[in-house]
PDB file of N, H, CA, C and O in Angstrom:
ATOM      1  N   UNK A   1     -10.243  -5.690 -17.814  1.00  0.00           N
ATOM      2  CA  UNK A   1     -10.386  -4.263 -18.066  1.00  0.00           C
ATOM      3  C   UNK A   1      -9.048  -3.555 -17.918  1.00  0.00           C
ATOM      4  O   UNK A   1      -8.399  -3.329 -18.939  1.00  0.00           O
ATOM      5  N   UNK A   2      -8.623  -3.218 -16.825  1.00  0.00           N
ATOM      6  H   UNK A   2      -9.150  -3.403 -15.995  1.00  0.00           H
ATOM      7  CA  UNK A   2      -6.949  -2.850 -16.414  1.00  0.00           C
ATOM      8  C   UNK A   2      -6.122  -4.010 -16.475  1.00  0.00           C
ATOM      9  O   UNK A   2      -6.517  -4.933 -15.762  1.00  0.00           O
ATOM     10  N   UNK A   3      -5.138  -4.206 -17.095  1.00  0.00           N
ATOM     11  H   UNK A   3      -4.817  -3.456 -17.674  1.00  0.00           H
ATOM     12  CA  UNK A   3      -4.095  -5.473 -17.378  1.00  0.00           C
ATOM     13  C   UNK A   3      -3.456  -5.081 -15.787  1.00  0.00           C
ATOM     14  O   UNK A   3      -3.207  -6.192 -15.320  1.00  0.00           O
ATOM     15  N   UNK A   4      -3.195  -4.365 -15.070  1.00  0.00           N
ATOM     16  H   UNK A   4      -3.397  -3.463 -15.449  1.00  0.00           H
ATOM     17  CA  UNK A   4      -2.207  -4.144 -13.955  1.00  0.00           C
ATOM     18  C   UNK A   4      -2.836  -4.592 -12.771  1.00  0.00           C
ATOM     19  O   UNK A   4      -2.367  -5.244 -11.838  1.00  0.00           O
ATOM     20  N   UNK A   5      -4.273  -4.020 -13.004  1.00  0.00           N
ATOM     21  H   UNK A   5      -4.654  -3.490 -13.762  1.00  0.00           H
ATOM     22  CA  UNK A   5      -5.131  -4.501 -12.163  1.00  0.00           C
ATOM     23  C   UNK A   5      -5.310  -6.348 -11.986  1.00  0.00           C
ATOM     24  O   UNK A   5      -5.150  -6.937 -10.917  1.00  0.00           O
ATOM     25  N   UNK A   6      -5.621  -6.923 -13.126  1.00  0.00           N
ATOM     26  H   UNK A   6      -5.751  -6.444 -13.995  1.00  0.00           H
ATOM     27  CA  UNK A   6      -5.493  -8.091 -12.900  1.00  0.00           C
ATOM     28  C   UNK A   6      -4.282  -8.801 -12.686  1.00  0.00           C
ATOM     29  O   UNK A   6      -4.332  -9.856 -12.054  1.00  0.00           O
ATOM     30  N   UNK A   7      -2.726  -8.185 -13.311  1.00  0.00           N
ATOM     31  H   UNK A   7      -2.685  -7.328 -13.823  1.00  0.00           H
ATOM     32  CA  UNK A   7      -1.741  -8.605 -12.509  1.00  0.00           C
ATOM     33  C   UNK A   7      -1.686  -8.708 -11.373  1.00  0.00           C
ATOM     34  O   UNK A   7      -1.111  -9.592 -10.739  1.00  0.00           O
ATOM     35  N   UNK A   8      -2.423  -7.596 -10.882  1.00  0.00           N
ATOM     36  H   UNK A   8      -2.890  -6.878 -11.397  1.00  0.00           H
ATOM     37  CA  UNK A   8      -2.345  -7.868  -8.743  1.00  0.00           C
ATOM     38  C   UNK A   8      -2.819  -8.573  -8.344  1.00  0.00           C
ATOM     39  O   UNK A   8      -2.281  -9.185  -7.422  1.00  0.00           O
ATOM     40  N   UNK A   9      -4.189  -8.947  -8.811  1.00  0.00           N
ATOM     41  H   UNK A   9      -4.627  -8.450  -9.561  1.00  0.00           H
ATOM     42  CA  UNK A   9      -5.149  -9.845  -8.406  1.00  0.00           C
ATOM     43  C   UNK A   9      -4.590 -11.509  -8.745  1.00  0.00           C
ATOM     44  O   UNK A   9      -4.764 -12.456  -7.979  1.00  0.00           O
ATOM     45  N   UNK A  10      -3.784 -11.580 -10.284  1.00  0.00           N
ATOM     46  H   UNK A  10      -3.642 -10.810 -10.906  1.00  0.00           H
ATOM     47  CA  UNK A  10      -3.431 -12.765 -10.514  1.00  0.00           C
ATOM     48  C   UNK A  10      -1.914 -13.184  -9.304  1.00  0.00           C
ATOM     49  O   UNK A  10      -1.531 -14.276  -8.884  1.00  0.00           O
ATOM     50  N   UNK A  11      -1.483 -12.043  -9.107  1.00  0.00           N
ATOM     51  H   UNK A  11      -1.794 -11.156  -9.448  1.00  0.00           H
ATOM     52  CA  UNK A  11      -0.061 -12.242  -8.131  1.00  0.00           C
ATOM     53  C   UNK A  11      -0.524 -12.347  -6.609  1.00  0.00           C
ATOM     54  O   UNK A  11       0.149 -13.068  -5.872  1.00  0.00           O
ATOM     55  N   UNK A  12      -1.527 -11.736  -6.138  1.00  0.00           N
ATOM     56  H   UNK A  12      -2.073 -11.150  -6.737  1.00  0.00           H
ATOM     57  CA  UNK A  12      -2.242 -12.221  -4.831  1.00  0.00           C
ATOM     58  C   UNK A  12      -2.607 -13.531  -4.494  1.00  0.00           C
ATOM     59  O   UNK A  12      -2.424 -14.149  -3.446  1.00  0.00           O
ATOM     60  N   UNK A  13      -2.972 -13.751  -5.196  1.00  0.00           N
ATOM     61  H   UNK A  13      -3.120 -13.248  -6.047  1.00  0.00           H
ATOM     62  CA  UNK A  13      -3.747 -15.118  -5.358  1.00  0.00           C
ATOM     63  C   UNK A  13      -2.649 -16.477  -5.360  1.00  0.00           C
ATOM     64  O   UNK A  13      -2.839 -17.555  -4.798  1.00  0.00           O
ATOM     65  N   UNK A  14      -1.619 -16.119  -6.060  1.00  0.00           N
ATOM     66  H   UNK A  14      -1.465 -15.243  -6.517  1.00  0.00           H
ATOM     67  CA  UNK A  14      -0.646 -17.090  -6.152  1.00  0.00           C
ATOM     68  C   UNK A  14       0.314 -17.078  -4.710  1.00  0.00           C
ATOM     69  O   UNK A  14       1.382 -17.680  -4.603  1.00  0.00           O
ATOM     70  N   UNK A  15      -0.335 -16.240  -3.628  1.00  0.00           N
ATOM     71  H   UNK A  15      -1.202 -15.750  -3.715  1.00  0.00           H
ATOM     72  CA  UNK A  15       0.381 -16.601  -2.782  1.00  0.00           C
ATOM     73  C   UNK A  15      -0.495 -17.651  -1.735  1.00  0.00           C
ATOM     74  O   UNK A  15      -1.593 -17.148  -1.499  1.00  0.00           O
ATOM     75  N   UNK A  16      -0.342 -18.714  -1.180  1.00  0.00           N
ATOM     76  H   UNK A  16       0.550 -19.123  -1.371  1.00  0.00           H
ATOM     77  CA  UNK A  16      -0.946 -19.205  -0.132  1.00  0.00           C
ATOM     78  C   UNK A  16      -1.293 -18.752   1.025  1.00  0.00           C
ATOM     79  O   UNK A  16      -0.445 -18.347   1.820  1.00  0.00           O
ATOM     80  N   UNK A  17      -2.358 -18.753   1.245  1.00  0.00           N
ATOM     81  H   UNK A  17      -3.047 -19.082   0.599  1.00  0.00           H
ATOM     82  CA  UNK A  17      -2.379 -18.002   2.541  1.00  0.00           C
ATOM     83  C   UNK A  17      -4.036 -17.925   2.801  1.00  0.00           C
ATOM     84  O   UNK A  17      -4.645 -16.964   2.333  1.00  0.00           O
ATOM     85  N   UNK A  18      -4.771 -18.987   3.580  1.00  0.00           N
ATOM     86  H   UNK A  18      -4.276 -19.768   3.961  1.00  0.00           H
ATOM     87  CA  UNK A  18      -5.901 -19.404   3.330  1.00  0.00           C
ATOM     88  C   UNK A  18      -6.859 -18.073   4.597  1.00  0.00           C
ATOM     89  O   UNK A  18      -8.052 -18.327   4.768  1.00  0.00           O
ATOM     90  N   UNK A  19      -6.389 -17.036   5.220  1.00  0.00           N
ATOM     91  H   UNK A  19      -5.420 -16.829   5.081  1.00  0.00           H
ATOM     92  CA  UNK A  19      -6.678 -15.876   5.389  1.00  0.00           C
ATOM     93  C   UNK A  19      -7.048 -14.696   5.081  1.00  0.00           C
ATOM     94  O   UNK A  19      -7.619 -13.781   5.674  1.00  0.00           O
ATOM     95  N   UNK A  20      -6.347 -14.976   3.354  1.00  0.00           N
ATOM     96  H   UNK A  20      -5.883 -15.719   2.872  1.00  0.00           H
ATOM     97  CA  UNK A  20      -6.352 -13.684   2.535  1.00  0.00           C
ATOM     98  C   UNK A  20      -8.379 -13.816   2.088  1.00  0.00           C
ATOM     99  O   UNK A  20      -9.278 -14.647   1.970  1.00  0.00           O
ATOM    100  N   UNK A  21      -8.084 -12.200   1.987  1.00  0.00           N
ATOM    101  H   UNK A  21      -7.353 -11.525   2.083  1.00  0.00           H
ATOM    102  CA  UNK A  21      -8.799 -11.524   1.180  1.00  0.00           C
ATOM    103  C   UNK A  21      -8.734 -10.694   0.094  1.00  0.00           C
ATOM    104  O   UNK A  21      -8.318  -9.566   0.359  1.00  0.00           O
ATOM    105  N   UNK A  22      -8.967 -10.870  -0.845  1.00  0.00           N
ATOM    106  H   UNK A  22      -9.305 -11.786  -1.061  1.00  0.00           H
ATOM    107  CA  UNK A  22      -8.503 -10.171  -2.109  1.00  0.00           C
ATOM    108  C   UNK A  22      -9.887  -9.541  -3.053  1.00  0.00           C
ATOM    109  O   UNK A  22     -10.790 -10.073  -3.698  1.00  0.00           O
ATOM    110  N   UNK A  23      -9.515  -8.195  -2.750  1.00  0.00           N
ATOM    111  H   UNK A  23      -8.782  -7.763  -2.226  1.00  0.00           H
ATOM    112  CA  UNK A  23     -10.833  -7.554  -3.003  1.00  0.00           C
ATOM    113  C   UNK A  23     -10.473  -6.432  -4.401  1.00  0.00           C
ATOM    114  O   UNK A  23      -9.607  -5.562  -4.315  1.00  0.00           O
ATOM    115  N   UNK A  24     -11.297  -6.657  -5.622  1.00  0.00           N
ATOM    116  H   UNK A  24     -12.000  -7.364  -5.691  1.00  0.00           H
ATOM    117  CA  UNK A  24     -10.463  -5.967  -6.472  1.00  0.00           C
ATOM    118  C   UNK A  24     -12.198  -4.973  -6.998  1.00  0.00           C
ATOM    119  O   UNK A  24     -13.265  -5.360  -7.475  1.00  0.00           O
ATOM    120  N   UNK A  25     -11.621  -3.519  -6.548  1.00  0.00           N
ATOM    121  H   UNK A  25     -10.754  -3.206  -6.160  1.00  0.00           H
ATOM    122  CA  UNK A  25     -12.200  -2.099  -7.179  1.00  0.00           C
ATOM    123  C   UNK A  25     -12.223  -1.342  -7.825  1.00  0.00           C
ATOM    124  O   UNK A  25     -11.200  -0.742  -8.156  1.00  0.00           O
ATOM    125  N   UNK A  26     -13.465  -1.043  -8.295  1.00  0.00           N
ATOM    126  H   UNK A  26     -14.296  -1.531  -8.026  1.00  0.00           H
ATOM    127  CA  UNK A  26     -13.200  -0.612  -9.761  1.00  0.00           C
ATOM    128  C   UNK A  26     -13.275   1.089  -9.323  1.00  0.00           C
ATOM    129  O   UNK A  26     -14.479   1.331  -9.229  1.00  0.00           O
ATOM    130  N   UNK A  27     -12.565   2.219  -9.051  1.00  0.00           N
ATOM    131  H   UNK A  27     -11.588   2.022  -9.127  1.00  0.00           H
ATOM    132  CA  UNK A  27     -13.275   3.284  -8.662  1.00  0.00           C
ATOM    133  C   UNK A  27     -14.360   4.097  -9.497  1.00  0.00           C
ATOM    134  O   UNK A  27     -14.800   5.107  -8.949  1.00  0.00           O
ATOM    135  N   UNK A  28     -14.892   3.734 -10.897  1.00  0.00           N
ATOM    136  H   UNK A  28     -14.534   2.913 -11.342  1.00  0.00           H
ATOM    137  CA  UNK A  28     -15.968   3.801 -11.431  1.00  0.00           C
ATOM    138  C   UNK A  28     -17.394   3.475 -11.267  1.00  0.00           C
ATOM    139  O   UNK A  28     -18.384   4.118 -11.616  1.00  0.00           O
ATOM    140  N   UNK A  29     -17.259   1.962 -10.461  1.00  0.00           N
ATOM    141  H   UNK A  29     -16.455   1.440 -10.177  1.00  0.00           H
ATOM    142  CA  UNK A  29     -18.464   1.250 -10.017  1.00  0.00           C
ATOM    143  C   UNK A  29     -18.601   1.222  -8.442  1.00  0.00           C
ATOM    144  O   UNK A  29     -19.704   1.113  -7.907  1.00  0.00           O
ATOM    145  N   UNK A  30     -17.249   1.342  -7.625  1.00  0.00           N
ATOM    146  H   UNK A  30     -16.353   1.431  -8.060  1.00  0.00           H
ATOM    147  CA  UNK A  30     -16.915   1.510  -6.464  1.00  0.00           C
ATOM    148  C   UNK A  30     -16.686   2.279  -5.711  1.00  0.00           C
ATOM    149  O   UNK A  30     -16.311   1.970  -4.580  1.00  0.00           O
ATOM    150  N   UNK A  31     -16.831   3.437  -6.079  1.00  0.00           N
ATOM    151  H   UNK A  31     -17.135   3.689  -6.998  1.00  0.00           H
ATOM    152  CA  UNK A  31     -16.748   4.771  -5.145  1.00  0.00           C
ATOM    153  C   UNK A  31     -16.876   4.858  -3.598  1.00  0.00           C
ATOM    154  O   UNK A  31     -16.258   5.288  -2.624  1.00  0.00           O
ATOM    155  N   UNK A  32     -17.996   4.224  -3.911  1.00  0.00           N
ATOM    156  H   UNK A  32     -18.498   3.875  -4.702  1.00  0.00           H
ATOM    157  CA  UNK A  32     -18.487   4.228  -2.295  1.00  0.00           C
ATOM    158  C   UNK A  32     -17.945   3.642  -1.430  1.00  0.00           C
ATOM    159  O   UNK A  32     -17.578   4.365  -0.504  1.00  0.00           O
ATOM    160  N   UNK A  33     -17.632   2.119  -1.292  1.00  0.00           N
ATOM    161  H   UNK A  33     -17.930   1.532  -2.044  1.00  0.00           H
ATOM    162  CA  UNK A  33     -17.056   1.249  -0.552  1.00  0.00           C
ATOM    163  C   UNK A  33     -15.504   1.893  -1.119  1.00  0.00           C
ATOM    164  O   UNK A  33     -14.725   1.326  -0.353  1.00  0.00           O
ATOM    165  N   UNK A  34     -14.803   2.615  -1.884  1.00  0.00           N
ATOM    166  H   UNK A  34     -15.437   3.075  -2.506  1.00  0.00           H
ATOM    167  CA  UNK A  34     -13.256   3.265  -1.184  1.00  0.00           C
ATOM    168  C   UNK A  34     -13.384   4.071  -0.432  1.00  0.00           C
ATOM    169  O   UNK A  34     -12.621   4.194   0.525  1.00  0.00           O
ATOM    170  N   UNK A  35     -14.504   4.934  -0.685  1.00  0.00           N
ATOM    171  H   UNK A  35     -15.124   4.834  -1.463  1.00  0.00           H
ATOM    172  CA  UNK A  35     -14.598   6.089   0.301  1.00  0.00           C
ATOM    173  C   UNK A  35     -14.627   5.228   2.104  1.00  0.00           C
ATOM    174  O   UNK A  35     -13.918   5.640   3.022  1.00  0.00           O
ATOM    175  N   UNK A  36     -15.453   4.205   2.223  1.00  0.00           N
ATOM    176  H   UNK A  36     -16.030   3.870   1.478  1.00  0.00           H
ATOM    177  CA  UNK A  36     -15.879   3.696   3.128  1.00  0.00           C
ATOM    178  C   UNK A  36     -14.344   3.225   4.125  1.00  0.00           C
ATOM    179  O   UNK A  36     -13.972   3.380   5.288  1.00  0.00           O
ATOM    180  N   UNK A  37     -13.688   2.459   2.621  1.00  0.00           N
ATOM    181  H   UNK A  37     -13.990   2.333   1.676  1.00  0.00           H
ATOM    182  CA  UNK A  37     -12.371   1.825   3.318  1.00  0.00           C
ATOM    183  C   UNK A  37     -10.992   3.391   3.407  1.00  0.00           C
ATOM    184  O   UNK A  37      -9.780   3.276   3.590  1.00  0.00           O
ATOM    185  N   UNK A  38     -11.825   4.731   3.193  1.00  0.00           N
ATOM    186  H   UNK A  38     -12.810   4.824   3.045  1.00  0.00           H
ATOM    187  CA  UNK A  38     -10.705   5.795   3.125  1.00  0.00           C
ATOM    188  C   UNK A  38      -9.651   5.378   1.932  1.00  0.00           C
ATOM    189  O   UNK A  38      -8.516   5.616   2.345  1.00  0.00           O
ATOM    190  N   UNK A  39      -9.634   5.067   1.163  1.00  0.00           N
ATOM    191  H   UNK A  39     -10.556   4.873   0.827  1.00  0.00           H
ATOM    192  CA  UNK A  39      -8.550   4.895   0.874  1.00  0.00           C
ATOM    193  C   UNK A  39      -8.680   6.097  -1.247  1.00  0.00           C
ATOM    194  O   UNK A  39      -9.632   6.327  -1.992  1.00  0.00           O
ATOM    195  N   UNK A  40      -7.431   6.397  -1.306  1.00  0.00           N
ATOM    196  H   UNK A  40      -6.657   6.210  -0.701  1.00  0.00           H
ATOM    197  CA  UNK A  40      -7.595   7.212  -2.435  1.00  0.00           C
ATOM    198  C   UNK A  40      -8.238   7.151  -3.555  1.00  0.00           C
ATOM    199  O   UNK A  40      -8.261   6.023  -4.046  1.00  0.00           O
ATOM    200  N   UNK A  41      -8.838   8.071  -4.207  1.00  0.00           N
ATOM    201  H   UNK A  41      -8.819   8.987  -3.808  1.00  0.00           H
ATOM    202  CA  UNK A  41      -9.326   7.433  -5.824  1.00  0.00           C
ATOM    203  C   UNK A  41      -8.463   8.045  -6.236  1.00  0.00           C
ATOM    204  O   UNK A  41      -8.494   9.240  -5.940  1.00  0.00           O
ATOM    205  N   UNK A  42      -7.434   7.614  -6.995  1.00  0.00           N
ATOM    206  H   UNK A  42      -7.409   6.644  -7.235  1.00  0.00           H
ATOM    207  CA  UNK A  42      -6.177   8.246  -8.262  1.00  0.00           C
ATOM    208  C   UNK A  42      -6.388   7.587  -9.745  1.00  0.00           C
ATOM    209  O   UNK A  42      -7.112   6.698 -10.193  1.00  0.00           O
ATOM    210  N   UNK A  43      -5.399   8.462 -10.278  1.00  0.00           N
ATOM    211  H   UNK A  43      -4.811   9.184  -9.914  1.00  0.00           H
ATOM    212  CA  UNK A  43      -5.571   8.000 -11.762  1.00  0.00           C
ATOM    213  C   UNK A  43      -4.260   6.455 -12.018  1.00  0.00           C
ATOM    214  O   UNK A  43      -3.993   5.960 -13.113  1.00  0.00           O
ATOM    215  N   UNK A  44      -3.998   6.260 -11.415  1.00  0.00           N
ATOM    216  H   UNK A  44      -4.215   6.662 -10.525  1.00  0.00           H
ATOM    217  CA  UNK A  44      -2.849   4.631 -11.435  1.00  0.00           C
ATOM    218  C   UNK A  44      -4.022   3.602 -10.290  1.00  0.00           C
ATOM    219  O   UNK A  44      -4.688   3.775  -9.270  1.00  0.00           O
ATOM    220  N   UNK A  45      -3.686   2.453 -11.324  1.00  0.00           N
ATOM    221  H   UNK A  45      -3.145   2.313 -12.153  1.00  0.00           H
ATOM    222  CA  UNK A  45      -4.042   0.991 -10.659  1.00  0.00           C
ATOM    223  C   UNK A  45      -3.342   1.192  -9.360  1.00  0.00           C
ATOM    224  O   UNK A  45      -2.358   1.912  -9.533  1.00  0.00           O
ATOM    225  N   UNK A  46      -3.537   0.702  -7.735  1.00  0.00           N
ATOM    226  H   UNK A  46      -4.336   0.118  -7.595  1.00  0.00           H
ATOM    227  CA  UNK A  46      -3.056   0.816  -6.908  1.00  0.00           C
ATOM    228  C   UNK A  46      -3.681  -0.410  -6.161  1.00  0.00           C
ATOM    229  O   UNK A  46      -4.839  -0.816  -6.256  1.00  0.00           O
ATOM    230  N   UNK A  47      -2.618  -0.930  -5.364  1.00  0.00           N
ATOM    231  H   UNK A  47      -1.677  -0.600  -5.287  1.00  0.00           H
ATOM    232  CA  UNK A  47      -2.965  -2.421  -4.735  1.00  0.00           C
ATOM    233  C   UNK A  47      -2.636  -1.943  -3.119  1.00  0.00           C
ATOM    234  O   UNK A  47      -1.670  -1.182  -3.064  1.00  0.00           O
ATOM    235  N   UNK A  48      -3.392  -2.316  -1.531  1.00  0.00           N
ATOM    236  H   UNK A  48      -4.177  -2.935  -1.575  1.00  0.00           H
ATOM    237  CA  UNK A  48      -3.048  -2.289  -0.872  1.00  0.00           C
ATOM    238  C   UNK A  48      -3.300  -3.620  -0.407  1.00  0.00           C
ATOM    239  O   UNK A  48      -4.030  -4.497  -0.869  1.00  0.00           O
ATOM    240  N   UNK A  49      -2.332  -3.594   0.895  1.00  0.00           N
ATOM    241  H   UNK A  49      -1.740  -2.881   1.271  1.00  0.00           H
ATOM    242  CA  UNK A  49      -2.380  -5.150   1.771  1.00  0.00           C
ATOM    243  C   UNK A  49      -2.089  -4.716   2.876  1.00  0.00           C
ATOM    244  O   UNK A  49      -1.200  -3.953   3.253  1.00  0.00           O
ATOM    245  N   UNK A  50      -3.335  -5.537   3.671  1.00  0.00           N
ATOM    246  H   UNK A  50      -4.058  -6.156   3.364  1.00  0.00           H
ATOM    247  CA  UNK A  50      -3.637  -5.150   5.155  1.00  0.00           C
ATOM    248  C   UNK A  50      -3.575  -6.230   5.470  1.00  0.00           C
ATOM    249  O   UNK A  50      -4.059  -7.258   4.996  1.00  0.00           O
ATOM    250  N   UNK A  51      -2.535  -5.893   6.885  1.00  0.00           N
ATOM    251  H   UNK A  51      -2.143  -5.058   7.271  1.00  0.00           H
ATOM    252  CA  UNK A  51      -2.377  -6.875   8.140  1.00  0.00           C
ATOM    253  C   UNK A  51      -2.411  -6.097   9.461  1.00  0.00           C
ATOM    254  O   UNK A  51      -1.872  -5.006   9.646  1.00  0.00           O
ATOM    255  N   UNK A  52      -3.089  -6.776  10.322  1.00  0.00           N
ATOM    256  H   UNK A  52      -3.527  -7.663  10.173  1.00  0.00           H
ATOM    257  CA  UNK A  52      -3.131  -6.183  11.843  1.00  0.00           C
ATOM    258  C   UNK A  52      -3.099  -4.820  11.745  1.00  0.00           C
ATOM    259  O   UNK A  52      -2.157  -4.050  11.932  1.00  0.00           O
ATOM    260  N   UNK A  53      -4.553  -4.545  11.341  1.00  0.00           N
ATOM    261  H   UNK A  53      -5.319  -5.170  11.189  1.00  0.00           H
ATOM    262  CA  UNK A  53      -4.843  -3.240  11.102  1.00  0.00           C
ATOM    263  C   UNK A  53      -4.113  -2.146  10.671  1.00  0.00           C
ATOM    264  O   UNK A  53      -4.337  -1.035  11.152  1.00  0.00           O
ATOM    265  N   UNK A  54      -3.186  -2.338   9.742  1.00  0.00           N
ATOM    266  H   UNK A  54      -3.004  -3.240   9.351  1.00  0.00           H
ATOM    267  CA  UNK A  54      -2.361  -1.668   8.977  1.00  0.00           C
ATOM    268  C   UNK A  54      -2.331  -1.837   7.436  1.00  0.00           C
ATOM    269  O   UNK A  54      -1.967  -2.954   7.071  1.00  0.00           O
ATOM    270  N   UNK A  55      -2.663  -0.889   6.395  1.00  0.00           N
ATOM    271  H   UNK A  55      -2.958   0.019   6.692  1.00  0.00           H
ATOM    272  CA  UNK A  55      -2.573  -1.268   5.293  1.00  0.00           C
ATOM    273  C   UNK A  55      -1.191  -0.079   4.476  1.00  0.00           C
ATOM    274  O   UNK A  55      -0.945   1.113   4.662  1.00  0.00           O
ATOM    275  N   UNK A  56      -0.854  -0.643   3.989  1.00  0.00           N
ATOM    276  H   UNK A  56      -1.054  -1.611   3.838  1.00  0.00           H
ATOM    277  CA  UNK A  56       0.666  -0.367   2.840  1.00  0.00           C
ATOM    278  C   UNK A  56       0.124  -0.912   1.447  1.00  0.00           C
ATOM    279  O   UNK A  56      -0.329  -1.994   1.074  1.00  0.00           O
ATOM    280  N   UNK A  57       0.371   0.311   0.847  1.00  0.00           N
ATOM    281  H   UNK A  57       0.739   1.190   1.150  1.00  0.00           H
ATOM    282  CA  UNK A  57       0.193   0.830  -0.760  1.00  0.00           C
ATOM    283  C   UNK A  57       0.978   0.267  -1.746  1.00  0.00           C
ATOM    284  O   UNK A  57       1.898   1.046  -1.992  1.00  0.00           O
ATOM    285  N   UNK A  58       1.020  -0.471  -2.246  1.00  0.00           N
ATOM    286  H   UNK A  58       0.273  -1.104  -2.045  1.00  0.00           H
ATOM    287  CA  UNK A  58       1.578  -1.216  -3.415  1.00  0.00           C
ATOM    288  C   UNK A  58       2.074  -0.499  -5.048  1.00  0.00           C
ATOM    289  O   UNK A  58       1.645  -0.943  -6.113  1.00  0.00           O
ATOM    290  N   UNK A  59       2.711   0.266  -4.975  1.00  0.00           N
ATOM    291  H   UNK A  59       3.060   0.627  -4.110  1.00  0.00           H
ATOM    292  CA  UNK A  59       2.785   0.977  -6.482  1.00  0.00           C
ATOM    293  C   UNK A  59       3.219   0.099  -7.442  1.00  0.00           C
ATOM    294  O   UNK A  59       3.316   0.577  -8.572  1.00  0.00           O
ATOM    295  N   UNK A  60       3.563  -1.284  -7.272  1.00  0.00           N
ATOM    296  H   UNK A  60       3.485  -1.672  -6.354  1.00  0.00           H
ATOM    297  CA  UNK A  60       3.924  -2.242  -8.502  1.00  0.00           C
ATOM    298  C   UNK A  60       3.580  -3.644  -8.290  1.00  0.00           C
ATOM    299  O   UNK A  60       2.970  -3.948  -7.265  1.00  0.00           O
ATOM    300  N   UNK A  61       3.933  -4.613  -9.225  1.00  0.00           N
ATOM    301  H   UNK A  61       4.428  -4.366 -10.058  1.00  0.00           H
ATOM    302  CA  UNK A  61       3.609  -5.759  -8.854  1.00  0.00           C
ATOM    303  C   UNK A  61       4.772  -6.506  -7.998  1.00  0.00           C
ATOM    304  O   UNK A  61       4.560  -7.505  -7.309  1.00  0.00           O
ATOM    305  N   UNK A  62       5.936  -5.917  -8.137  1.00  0.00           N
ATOM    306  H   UNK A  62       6.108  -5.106  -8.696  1.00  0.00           H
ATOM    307  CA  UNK A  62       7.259  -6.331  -7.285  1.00  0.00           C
ATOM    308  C   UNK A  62       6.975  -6.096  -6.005  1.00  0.00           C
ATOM    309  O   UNK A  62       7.153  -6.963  -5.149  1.00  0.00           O
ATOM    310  N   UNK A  63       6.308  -4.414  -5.617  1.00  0.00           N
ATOM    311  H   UNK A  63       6.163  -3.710  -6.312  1.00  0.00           H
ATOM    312  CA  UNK A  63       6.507  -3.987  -4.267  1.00  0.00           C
ATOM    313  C   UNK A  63       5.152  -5.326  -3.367  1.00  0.00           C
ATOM    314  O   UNK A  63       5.156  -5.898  -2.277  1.00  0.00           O
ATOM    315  N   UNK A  64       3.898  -5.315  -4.905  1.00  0.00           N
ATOM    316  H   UNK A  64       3.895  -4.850  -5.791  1.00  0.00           H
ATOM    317  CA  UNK A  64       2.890  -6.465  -3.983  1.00  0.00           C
ATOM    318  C   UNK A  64       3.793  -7.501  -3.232  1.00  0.00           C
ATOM    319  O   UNK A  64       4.003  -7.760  -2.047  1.00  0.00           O
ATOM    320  N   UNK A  65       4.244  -7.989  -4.457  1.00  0.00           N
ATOM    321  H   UNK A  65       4.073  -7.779  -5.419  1.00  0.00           H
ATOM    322  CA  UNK A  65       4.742  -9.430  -3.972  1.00  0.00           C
ATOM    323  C   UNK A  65       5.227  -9.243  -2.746  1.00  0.00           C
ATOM    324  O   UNK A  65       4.922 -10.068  -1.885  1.00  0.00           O
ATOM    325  N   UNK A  66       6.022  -8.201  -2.432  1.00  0.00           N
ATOM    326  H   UNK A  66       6.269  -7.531  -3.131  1.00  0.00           H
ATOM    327  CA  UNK A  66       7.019  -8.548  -1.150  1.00  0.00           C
ATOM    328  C   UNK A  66       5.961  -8.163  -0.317  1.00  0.00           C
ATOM    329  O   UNK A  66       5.942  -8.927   0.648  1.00  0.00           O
ATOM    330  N   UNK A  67       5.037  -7.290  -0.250  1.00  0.00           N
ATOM    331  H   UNK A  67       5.053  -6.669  -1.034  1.00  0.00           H
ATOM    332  CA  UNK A  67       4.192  -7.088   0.723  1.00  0.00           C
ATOM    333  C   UNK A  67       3.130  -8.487   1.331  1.00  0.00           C
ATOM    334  O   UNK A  67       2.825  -8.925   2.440  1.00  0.00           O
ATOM    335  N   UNK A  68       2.793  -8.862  -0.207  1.00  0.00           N
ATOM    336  H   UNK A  68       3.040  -8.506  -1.108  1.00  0.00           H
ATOM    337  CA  UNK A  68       1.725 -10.017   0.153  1.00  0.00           C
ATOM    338  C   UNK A  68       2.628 -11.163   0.892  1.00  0.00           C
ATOM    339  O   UNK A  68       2.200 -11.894   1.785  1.00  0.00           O
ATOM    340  N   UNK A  69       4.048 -11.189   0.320  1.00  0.00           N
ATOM    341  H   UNK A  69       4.395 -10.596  -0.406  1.00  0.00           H
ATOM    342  CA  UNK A  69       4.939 -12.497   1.279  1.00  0.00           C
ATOM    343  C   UNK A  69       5.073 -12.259   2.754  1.00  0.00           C
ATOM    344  O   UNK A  69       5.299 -13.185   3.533  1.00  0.00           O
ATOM    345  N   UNK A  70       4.913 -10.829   3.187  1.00  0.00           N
ATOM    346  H   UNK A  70       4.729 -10.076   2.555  1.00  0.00           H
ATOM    347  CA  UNK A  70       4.821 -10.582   4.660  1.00  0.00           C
ATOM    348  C   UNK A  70       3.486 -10.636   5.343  1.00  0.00           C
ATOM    349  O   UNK A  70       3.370 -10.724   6.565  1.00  0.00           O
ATOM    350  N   UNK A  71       2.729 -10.593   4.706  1.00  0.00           N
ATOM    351  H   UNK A  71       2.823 -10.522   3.713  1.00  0.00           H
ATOM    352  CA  UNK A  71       2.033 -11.051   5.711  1.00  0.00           C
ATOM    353  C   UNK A  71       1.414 -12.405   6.253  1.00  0.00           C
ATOM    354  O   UNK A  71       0.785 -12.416   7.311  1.00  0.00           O
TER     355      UNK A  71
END
């Protein structure tokens, strides 16, 4: 559906890390569970990654990568 969207999801995934969770929302069908996790409904694809109860906002697939390599 979103090409950017599945870039994140395809670039998450390619990292190892048998911890992860990779949860991909549609805010059309998902409203509820963002509201639940607080997190924004905007008009841009947006990726976050949470570690030790901290999550950081992803505005690209570059900024994912370095995020998903830290944790």
């Amino acid at each position: 559906k979103d090409f950017l969207a599945q870039k994140f999801a395809k670039q998450t995934l390619g990292v190892y890390n048998p911890l992860r969770t990779v949860e991909v929302l549609d805010p059309e069908v998902d409203r509820q569970r963002l509201n639940i996790l607080k997190y924004p409904i905007g008009e841009r694809t947006t990726a976050y990654v949470c570690a030790a109860g901290k999550c950081t906002q992803a505005e690209n697939a570059t900024d994912l990568l370095k995020l998903v390599g830290q944790v």
